[in-house]
C-alpha positions as CSV (number, residue, x, y, z in Angstrom):
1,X,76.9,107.9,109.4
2,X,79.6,107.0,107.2
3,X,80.0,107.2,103.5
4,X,80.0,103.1,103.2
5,X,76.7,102.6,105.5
6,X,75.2,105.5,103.6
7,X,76.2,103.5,100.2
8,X,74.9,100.1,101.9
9,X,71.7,101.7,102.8
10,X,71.0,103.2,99.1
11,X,71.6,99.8,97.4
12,X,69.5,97.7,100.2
13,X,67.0,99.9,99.3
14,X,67.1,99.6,95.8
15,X,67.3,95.8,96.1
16,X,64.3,95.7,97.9
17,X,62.4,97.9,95.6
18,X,63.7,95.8,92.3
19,X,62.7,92.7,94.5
20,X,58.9,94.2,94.6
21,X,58.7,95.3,91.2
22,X,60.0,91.6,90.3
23,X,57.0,90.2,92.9
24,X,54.1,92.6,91.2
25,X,55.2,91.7,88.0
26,X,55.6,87.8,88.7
27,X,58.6,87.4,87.7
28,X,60.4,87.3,91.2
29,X,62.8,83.7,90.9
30,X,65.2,82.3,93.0
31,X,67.8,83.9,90.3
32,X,66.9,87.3,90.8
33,X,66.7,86.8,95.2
34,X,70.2,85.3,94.8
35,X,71.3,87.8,92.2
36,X,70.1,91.0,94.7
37,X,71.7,89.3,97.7
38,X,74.8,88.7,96.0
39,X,75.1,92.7,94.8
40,X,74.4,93.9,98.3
41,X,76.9,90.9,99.9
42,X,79.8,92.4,97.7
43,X,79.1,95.8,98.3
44,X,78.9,94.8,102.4
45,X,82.3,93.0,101.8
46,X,83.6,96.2,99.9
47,X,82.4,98.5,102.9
48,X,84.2,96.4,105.6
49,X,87.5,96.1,103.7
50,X,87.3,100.0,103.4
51,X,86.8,100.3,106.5
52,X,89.2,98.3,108.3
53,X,92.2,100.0,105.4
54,X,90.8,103.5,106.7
55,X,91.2,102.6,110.7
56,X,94.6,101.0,110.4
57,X,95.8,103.9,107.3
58,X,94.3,106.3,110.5
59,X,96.5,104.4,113.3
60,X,99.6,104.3,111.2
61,X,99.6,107.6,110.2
62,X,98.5,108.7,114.1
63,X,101.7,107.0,115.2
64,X,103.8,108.1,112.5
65,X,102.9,112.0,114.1
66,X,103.5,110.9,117.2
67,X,107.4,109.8,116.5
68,X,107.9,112.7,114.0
69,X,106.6,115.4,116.1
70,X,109.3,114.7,118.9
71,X,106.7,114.4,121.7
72,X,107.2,111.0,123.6
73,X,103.1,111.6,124.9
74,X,100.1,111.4,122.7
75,X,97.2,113.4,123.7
76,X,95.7,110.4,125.0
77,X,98.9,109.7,127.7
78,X,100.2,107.1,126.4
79,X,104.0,107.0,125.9
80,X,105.9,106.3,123.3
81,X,109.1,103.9,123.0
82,X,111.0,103.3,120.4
83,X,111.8,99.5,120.2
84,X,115.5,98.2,119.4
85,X,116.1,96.2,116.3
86,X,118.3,93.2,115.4
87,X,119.6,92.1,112.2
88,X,119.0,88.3,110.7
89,X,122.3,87.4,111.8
90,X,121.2,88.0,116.0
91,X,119.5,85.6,117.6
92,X,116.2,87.9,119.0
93,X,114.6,88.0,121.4
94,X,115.7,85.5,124.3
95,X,113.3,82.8,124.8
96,X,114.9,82.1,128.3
């Protein structure tokens, strides 16, 4: 499990043990539901943005090896081209 699920996991469980102290102690409201599912919401959204940074950071930096270590094979068999590049002032690729 990863950090992030481990951190969502802690604070849904929290939420839901402030959200039955708040029912025993009447005083559960519509505030505090939307105030507990707003902390755990952000901290989902948090999780994912980390997430998705750490697989491309990962990818990048896999691919960065790859060119740097002179091997035109990753592990995986895939090869590796470098692809030409053209200034502002060419026209690209042809559309023909």
């Amino acid at each position: 499990m990863s950090v992030h699920s481990d951190r969502i996991t802690e604070v849904v469980a929290a939420t839901v043990e402030v959200a039955a102290e708040s029912g025993e102690a009447g005083i559960f409201t519509d505030e505090v539901a939307q105030a507990l599912t707003s902390v755990v919401g952000k901290l989902a959204a948090k999780a994912v943005d980390a997430a998705e940074v750490r697989g491309f950071v990962s990818g990048w930096q896999e691919a960065v090896e790859t060119v740097e270590d002179g091997t035109r094979r990753t592990d995986a068999g895939a090869q590796v081209y470098r692809m030409p590049s053209w200034s502002a002032a060419d026209s690209g690729p042809s559309n023909a």
